[in-house]
N, C-alpha and C positions, 0 to 999 in steps of 0.2 A: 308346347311339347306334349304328346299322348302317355297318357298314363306305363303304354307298354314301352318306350323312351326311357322314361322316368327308372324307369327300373336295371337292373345291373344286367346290361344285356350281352356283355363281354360271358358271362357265366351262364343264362339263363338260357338266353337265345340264339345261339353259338354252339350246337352241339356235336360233336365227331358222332355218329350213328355207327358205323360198319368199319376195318380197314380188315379185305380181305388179301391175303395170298393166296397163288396156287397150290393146288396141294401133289403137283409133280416137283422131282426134283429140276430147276434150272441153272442152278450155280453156273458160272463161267467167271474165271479170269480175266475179265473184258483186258484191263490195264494192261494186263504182262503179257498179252497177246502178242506172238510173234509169228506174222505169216510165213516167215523163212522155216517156222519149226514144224508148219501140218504135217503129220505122217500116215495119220488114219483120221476118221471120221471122229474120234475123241479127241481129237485136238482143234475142234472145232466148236461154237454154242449148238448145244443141243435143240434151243427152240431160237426164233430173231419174228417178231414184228407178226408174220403173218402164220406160222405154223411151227411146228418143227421139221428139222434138217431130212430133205427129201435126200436117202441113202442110194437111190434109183439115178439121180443127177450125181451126183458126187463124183468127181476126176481129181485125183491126186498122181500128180508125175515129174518128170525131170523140169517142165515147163513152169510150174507151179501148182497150182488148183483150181476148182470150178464147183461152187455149188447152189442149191437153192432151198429154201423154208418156204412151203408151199401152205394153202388151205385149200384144197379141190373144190372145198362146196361153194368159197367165194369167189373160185376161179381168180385167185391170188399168190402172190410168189413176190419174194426179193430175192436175187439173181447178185452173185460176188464172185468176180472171177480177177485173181491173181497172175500175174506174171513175173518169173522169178527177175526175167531179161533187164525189164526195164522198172521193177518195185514198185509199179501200179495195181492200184486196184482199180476196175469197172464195175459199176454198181448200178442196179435198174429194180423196177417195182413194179407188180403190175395188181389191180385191184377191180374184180369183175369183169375181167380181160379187156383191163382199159390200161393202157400204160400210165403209170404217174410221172415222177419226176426220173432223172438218170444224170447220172456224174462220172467221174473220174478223179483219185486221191491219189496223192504218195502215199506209197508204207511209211514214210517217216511220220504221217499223224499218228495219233494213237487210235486205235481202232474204234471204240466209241465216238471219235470226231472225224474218222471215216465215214462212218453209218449215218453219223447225224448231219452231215452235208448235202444228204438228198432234202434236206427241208432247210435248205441252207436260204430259200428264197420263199420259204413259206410251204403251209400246205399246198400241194397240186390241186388248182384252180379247177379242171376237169373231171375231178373227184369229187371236189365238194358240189357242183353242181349234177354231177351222175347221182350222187347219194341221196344230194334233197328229191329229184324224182324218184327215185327207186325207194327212198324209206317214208313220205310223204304218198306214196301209192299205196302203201301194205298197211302202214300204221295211221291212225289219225295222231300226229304228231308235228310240230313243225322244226324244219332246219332250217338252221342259221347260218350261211357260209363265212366263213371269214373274211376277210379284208385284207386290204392291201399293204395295209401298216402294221396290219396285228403280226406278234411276235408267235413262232408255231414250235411251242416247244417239245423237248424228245428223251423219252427216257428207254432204254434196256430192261431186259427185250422184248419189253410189250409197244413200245413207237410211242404216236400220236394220241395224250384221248380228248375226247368228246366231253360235255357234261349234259345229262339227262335233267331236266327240271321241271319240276309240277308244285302246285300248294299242296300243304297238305295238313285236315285238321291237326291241333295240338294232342288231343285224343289219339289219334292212330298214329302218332310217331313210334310209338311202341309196339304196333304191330308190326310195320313199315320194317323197322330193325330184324323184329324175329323172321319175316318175310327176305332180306336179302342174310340173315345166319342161313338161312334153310337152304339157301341157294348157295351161299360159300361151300357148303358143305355137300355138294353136290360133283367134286372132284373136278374143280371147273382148271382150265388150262392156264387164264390167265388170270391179274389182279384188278380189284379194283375195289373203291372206300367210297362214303357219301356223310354227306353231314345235313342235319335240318340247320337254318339260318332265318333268323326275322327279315323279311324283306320288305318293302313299301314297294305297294301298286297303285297303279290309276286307270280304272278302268270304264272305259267307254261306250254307253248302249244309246243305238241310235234309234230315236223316237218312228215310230212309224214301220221299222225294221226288226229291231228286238224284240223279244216276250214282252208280252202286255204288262206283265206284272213288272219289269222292269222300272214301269214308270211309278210304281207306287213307290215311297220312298221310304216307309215303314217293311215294304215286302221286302224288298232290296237288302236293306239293314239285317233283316232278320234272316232271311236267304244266308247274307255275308258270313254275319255270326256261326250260322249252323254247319258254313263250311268251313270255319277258319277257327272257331272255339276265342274267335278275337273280336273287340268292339272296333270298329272301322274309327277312325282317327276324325272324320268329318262327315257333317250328314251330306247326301246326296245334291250334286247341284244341275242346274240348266245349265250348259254351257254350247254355245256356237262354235265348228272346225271346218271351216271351208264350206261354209256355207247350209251345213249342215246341223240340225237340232241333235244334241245328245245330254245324255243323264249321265253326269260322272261320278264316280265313285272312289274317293282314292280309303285305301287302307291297306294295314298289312298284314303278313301274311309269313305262317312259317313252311318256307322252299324247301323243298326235300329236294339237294344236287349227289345225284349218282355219278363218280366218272370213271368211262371206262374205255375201254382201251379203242379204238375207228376201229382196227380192226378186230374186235369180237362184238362190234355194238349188235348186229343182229343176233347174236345168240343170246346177250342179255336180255331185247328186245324179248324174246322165242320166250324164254324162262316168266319174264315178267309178264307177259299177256298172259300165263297161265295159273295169275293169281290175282288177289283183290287189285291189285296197285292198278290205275286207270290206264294201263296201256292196250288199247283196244285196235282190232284191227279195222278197216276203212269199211268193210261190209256189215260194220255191228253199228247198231243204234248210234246217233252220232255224238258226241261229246259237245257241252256247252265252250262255246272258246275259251274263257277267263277257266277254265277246268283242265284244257290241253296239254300234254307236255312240249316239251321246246327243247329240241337238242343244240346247246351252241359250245363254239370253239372255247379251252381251257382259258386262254389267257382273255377273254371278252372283255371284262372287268378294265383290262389294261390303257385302252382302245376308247369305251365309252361308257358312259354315266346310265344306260338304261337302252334297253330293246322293245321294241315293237311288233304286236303280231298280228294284223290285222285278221276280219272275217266279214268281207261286204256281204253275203249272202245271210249269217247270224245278224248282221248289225252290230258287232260286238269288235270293241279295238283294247288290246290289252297293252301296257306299257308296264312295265315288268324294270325295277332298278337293280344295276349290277353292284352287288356288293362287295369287298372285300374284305379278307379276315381279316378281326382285330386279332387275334392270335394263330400261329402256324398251325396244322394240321397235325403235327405229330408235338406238340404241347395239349391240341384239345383232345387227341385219343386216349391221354393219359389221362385226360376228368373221368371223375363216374358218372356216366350217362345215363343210369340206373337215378341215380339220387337227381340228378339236374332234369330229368324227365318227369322224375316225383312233383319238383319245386314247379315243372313248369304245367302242370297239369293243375295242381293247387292253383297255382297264379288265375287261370284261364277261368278253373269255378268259381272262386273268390269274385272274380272281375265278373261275371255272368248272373251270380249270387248277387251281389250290390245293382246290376241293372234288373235283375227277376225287382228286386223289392223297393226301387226308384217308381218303376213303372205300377208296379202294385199300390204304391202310396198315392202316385200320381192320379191313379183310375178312381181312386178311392176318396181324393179330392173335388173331385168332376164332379160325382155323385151327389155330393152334398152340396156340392155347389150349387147343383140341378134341383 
């Protein structure tokens, strides 16, 4: 077991970084919602999913109602149309003027299990694969579609989200934070929270392909260290994958998971490229792959043990473990992240400290040895 194992990692390496709200008001009555009672537009959610309530669609009449929560710029809309006749609702989605999914509910559900029947079969398959083109074109990022078993869960009124994920040294978790305050604070429409987590990777550079330096295993190490503020768990080995010669690397690494809403991930994207954090667009210097970030579905964790992301043209294959809290999210936002930040910055000199003066002794051995 690795020294950073060994240590209380429920507390240390565990930390709620952000949990933002909007800063508009959204309140609704989801529960007590009664479509029989629409009379105006305030008897309605003011925002749902992809915008707020387009007052330009809205029909209220002896019939029932009809309306839509639009975003123009994503060429997005969910569509709710009421009939008093027969106490159905009709419900449709559309995302980049792609349609998603589409149903039909009795009013006898309650309206939150209305809304949340459009992913009653999962995220829409032809969304997830329109987004990995279209955000895999703009950003160097990679997406992860979901799957066919993964559960796609849904909350009011922001829907579906995403989690954003890169490493990120121990050192900059503290910027990383004041970096997404700066942005909560920026009157954003919708929510979203992110925590750093110890994660275990194992990464792949294929001889011949990879940077030269790759292969030295003293560079590698110290490379690792200087991006992770952590001693890699094992030194570098030779290992064969299909035929193939590569330098593996396993170590870990603390994840910075952003998640935010599918539909506002490009405006987070938008905000974040315009600061340190490595979200860069596909026409800027290219990003080393073990460096990239990796958008995958919320529930992943559920599903499988670790993800994959390959890069035949880098030589580089990253295998990335799916964690899951040892404690709930709204237990770790009550920690001080402030003092657990402290501890874990301590931890990371301390541990860098004892290898500065391992190797110092060690050099200093040779010498006299010589």
């Amino acid at each position: 077991m690795s020294e950073v194992e060994q240590t209380n990692c429920q507390d240390l390496f565990e930390i709620a970084v952000i949990n933002s709200r909007p800063k508009n008001d959204r309140s609704f009555d989801w529960l007590g919602f009664d479509p029989k009672n629409v009379k105006d537009k305030d008897d309605l959610p003011p925002y749902l999913v992809f915008g707020p309530l387009d007052l330009g669609t809205l029909v209220i009449n002896g019939e029932g109602w009809y309306a839509q929560w639009t975003n123009p710029k994503q060429k997005a809309k969910i569509v709710i149309n009421w009939r008093r006749d027969t106490g159905v609702y009709t419900l449709s989605q559309i995302w980049l003027g792609e349609e998603g999914s589409a149903c039909e509910e009795s009013d006898k559900n309650s309206f939150p299990q209305v809304i949340a029947s459009l992913y009653k079969d999962g995220f829409p398959a032809n969304w997830d694969e329109k987004a990995k083109v279209y955000f895999e074109k703009k950003y160097q990022i990679s997406w992860l579609s979901a799957s066919d078993t993964q559960p796609c869960y849904f909350g009011l009124p922001d829907g579906v989200f995403r989690v954003l994920c890169f490493p990120v040294m121990i050192k900059n978790i503290r910027h990383a934070q004041q970096i997404l305050a700066h942005i909560s604070e920026e009157g954003l429409k919708y929510g979203f929270f992110a925590l750093a987590q110890l994660t275990p990777q194992k990464i792949y550079y294929e001889v011949g392909v990879a940077p030269d330096w790759t292969r030295d295993a003293g560079l590698l190490l110290t490379q690792s260290i200087g991006e992770t503020g952590l001693i890699p768990s094992e030194l570098p080995t030779n290992e064969t994958v299909h035929g193939k010669e590569y330098v593996a690397l396993s170590r870990e690494v603390m994840m910075l998971q952003v998640n935010i809403p599918f539909a506002d991930l490009e405006d987070m994207l938008e905000r974040l490229e315009a600061t340190p954090m490595p979200i860069e667009k596909t026409d800027q210097v290219p990003l080393r792959r073990d460096l990239v970030p990796v958008v995958v579905p919320q529930s992943m964790s559920e599903v499988t043990q670790s993800f994959t992301v390959q890069d035949p043209e880098q030589g580089i294959n990253v295998v990335t473990a799916c964690m899951k809290l040892e404690n709930p999210f709204d237990v770790l936002i009550r920690k001080n992240s402030a003092r657990q930040l402290e501890e874990l910055e301590k931890f990371s000199d301390d541990m860098l400290d004892k290898l500065e003066k391992a190797t110092s002794e060690e050099q200093v051995a040779t010498e006299k040895k010589d």
